[in-house]
N, C-alpha and C positions, 0 to 999 in steps of 0.2 A: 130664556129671558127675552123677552120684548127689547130689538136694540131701540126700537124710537123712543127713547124716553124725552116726557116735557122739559124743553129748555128752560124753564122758570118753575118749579112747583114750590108751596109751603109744604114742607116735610114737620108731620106731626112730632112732637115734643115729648119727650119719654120722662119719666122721674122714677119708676122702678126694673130692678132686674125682670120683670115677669114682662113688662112692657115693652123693654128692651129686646128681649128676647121672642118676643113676638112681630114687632118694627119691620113692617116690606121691604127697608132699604139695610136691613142689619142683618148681613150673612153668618159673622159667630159674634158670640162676647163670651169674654174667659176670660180667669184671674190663672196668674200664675206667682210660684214665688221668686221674686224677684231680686228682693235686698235680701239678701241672705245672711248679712251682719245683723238685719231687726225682725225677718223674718215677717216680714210683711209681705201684701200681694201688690202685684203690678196686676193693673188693669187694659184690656186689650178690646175694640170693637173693629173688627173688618165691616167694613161696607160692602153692599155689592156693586157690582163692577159698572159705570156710568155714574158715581157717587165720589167725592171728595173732602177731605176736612181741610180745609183754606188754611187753619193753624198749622197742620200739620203739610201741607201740602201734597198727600199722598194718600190713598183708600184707606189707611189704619189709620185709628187712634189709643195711645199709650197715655195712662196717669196712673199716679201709685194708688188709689182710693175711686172708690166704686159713684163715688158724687161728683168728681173732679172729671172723670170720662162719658159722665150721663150728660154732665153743663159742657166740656168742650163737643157732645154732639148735637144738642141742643142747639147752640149758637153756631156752629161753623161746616156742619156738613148740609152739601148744596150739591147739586148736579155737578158735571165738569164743563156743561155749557157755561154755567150762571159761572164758575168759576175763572174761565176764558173770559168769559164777557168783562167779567169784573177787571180782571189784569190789564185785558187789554186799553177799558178806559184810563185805568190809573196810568199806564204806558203813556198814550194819550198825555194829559193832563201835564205828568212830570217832562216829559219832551219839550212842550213849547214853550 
């Protein structure tokens, strides 16, 4: 993997698993079952490594449903530049 990754990029917007699964910055996605009283799946997307979900604060993201894990990667997975950056303004901001 390329470590210089662009401090700022638009990371393209996914809406199916075939998409997803295709995604340069998406290293797995996998359901597994997770509630086991309803027998539903839990939903799982690893990023790869230079990649963050801001909600999540961490390279995974976790939702019970296969839409719920496509929109928090949609909206919140960023570099961990852009991620810093952001922190650090809001630090900024709420300090003075």
């Amino acid at each position: 993997m390329d470590i210089l990754i662009k401090q700022f990029e638009k990371i393209k917007k996914v809406y199916t698993l075939k998409e997803a699964k295709a995604h340069p910055i998406i290293d797995d996605i996998f359901f597994e079952v997770g509630n086991m009283e309803y027998g539903k799946k839990d939903w799982w997307i690893y990023l790869k490594e230079g990649y963050i979900c801001s909600g999540m604060e961490c390279g995974t993201i976790h939702e019970q449903n296969l839409g719920d894990v496509l929109r928090r990667f949609n909206n919140e997975a960023m570099t961990v530049a852009e991620y810093d950056k952001r922190n650090a303004e809001w630090e900024l901001q709420n300090n003075n």
